[in-house]
C-alpha positions in Angstrom: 0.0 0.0 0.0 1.3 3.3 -0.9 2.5 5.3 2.0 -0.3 8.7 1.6 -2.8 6.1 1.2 -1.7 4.2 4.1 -2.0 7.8 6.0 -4.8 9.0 5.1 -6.8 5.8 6.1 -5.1 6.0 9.5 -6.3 10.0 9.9 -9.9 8.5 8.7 -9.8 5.5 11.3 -8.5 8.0 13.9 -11.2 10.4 13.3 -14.1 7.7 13.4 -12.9 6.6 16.7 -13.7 9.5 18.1 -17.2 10.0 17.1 -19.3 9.8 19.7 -22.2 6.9 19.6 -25.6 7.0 22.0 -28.1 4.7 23.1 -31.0 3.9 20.5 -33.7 6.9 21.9 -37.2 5.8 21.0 -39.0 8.1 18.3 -41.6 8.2 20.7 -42.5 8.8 24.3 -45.0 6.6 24.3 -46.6 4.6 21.9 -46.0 4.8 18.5 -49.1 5.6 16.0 -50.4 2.2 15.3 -48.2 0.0 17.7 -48.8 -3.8 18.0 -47.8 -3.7 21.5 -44.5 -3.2 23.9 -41.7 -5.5 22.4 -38.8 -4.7 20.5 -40.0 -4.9 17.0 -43.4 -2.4 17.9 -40.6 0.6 19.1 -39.2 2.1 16.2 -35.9 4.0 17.6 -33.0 6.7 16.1 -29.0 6.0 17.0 -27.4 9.0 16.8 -23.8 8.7 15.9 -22.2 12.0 16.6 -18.8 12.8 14.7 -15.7 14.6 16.4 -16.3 18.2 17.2 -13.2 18.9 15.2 -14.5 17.6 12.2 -18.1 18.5 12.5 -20.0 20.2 10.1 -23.1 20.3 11.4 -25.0 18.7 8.7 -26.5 15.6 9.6 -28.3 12.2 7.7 -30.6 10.3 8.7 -30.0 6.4 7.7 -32.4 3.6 6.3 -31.3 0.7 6.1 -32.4 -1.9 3.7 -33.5 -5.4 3.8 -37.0 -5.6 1.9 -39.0 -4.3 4.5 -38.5 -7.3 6.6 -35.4 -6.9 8.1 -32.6 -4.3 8.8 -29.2 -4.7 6.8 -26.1 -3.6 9.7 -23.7 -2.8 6.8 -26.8 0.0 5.6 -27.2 1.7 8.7 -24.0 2.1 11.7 -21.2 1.8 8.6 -23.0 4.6 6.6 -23.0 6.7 9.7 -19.1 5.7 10.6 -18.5 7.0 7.2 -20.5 10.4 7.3 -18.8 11.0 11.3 -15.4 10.6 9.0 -16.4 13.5 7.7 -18.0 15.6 10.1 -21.8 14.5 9.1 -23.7 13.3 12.2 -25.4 10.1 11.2 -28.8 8.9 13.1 -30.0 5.0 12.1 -33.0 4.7 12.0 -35.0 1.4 13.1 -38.1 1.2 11.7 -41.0 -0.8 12.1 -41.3 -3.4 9.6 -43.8 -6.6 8.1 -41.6 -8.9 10.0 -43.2 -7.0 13.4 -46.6 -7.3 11.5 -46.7 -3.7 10.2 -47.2 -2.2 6.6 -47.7 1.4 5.4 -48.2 3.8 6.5 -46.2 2.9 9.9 -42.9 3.3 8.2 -43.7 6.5 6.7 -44.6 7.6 10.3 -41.7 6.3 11.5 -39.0 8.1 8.8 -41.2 11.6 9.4 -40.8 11.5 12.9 -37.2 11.1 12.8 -36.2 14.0 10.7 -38.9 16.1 13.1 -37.0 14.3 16.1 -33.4 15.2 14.7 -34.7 19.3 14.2 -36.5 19.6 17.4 -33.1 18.3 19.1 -30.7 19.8 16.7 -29.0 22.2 19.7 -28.2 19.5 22.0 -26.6 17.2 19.4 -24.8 20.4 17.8 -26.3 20.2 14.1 -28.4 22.4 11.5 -31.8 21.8 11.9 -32.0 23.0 7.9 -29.2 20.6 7.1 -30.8 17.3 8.4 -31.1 15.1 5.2 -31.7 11.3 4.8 -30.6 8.1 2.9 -31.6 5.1 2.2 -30.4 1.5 0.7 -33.1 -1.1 -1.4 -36.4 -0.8 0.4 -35.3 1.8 2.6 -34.2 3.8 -0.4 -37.5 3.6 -1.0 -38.5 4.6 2.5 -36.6 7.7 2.3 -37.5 8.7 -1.8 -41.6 8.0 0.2 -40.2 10.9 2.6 -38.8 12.9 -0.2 -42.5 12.9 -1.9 -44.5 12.4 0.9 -43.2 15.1 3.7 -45.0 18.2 5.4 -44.7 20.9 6.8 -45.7 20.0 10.7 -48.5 20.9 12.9 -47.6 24.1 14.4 -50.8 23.6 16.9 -49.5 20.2 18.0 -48.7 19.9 22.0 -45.7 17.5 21.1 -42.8 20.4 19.7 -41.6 17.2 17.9 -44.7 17.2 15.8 -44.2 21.3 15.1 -41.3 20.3 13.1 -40.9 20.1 9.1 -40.4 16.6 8.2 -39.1 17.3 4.7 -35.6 16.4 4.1 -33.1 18.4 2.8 -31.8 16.4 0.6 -31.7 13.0 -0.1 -29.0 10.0 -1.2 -30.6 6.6 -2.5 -28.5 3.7 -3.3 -29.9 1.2 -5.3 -32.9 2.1 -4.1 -36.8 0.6 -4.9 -39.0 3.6 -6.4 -41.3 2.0 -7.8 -44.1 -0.3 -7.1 -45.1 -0.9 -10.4 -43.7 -2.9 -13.1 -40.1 -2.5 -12.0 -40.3 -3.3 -8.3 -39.1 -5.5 -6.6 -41.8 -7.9 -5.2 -40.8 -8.7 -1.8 -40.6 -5.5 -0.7 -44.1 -3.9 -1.7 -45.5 -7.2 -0.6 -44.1 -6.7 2.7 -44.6 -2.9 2.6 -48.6 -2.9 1.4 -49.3 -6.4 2.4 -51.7 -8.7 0.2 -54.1 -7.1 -2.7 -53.1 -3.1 -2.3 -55.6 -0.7 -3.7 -54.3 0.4 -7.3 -54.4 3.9 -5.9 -52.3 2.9 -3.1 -49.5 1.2 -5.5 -50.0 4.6 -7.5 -49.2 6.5 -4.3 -46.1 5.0 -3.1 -44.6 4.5 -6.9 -42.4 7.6 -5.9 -41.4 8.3 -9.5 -45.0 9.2 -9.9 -45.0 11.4 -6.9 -42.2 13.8 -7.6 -42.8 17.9 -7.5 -40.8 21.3 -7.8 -40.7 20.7 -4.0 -38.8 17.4 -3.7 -35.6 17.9 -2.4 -32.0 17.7 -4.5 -30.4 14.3 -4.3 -28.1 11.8 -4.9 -28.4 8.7 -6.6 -26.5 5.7 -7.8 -27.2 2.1 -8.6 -25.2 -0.1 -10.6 -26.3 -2.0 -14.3 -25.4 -5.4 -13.4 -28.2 -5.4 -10.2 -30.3 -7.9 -10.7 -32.3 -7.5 -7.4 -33.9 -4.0 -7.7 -33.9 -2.6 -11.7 -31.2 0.1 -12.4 -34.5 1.4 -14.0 -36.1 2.5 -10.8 -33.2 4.9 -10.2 -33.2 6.0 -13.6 -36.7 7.1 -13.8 -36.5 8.7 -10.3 -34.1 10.7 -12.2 -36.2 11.1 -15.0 -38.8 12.4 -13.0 -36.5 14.8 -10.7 -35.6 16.5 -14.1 -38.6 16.9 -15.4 -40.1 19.1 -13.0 -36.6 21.0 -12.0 -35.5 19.2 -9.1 -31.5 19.5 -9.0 -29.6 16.0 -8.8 -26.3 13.8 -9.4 -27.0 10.6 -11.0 -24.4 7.7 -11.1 -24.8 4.3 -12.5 -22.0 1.9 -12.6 -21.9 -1.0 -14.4 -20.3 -3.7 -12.3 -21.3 -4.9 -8.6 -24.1 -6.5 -7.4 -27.3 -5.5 -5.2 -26.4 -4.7 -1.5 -23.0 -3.6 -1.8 -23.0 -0.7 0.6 -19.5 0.8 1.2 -18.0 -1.8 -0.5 -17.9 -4.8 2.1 -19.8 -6.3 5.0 -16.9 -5.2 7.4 -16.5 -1.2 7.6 -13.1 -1.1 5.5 -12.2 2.3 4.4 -9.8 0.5 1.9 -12.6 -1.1 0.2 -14.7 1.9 0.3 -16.4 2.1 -3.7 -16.2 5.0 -5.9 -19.8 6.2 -5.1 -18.7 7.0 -1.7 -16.6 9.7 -3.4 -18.1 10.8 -6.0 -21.4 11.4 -3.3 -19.0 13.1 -1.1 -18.5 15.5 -4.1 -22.2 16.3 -4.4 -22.6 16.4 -0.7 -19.5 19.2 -0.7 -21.9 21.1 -3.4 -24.7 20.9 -1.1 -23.0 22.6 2.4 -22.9 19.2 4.1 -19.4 18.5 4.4 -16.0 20.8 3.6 
């Protein structure tokens, strides 16, 4: 290994290490809208993951991990956050409720809104921008956070929770390999376990993001690659598609080689193995006030 490279990666490591990482903090005081019951799987919860003051920029993500909405894929959530601390973004992993736990729509949606209100309404005490708070999203929870990018409001200014005051549109949004659609070009096992059996046509309509895209969607970032054979390089394109047609501002990368899930590059957080898409999204993300 060449010897900048080899120094670099140590600054990066060092840097990581001292990011600060909490307790999971329930979205929630209570109840969540629609909860099942008490357990684990009925509390949807945000990890913050705080990077060093040194580095921070006070931008901040908020991370959905994949895995078909059934599951939550590690190498999606805590190494995507490892990676934004490395360079000063404070990254908050979002568990979300899922069909595994017996839910479908709209409790994920819930679930994504609150934590972009949650991150604003505490933005002083964990030192970030409460109009730099974006989110990101891998597979089906690409597709959670492009259902946030088309699906946000404004907040409830009358509401007695402050939480609920707050805007829960992003500010911008990254989607890697991500579902957008639920049409032709889904993939199956994720709007089955999102809309569960026989969804309305209107309903399929609704969350088919492409479809849902205004002015008012927020800039993003969005990659896939041309060999995935999981979710359809086309979903990402036409997201795109759609973002240009009505003006929306966004960087679109497909590359041809790599399979569907790769994350950073590997299932062990590697800064080595770290893929081009982490650079060329830390680009866009330098164009967009998030990192220096």
């Amino acid at each position: 290994m060449k010897p900048l490279l080899t120094l670099l990666l140590l600054v990066c490591a060092a840097t990581v290490s001292r990011a600060q990482t909490s307790d999971p903090l329930p979205l929630w005081p209570n109840d969540a809208p629609g909860a099942l019951g008490k357990a684990d799987k009925d509390i949807p919860t945000l990890t913050p993951f705080l990077p060093d003051p040194a580095v921070a920029t006070g931008a901040a993500m908020v991370i959905c991990p994949g895995g078909g909405y059934g599951g939550l894929a590690p190498h999606e959530g805590k190494d995507y956050a490892r990676w934004l601390n490395a360079h000063g973004v404070a990254g908050f992993v979002l568990k979300y409720r899922l069909a595994s736990g017996g839910y479908h729509h709209p409790a994920m949606l819930q679930d994504a809104a609150r934590a972009v209100r949650l991150v604003r309404a505490k933005a002083a005490g964990w030192k970030v921008d409460p109009k730099r708070v974006g989110i990101m999203g891998s597979s089906a929870g690409g597709h959670l956070a492009s259902t946030l990018l088309t699906h946000f409001d404004s907040g409830d200014p009358q509401a007695t929770d402050p939480v609920e005051r707050e805007s829960s549109r992003p500010a911008l949004g990254i989607l890697c390999y991500a579902v957008i659609t639920l049409g032709a070009n889904t993939h199956q096992g994720s709007k089955n376990n999102l809309l569960g059996p026989n969804p309305s046509p209107e309903l399929v309509q609704l969350l088919s993001n492409e479809l849902q895209v205004t002015p008012h969607t927020p800039p993003c970032f969005i990659w896939h690659t041309w060999e995935d054979q999981t979710v359809k390089v086309e979903n990402s394109l036409d997201f795109a598609y759609a973002l240009r047609r009505v003006g929306v501002p966004f960087e679109l990368h497909i590359y041809q080689k790599g399979p569907h899930g790769l994350g950073l590059g590997s299932r062990e957080y590697d800064p080595a193995k770290f893929l081009d898409w982490t650079r060329d999204c830390l680009s866009w993300l330098k164009v967009q006030g998030f990192v220096r």
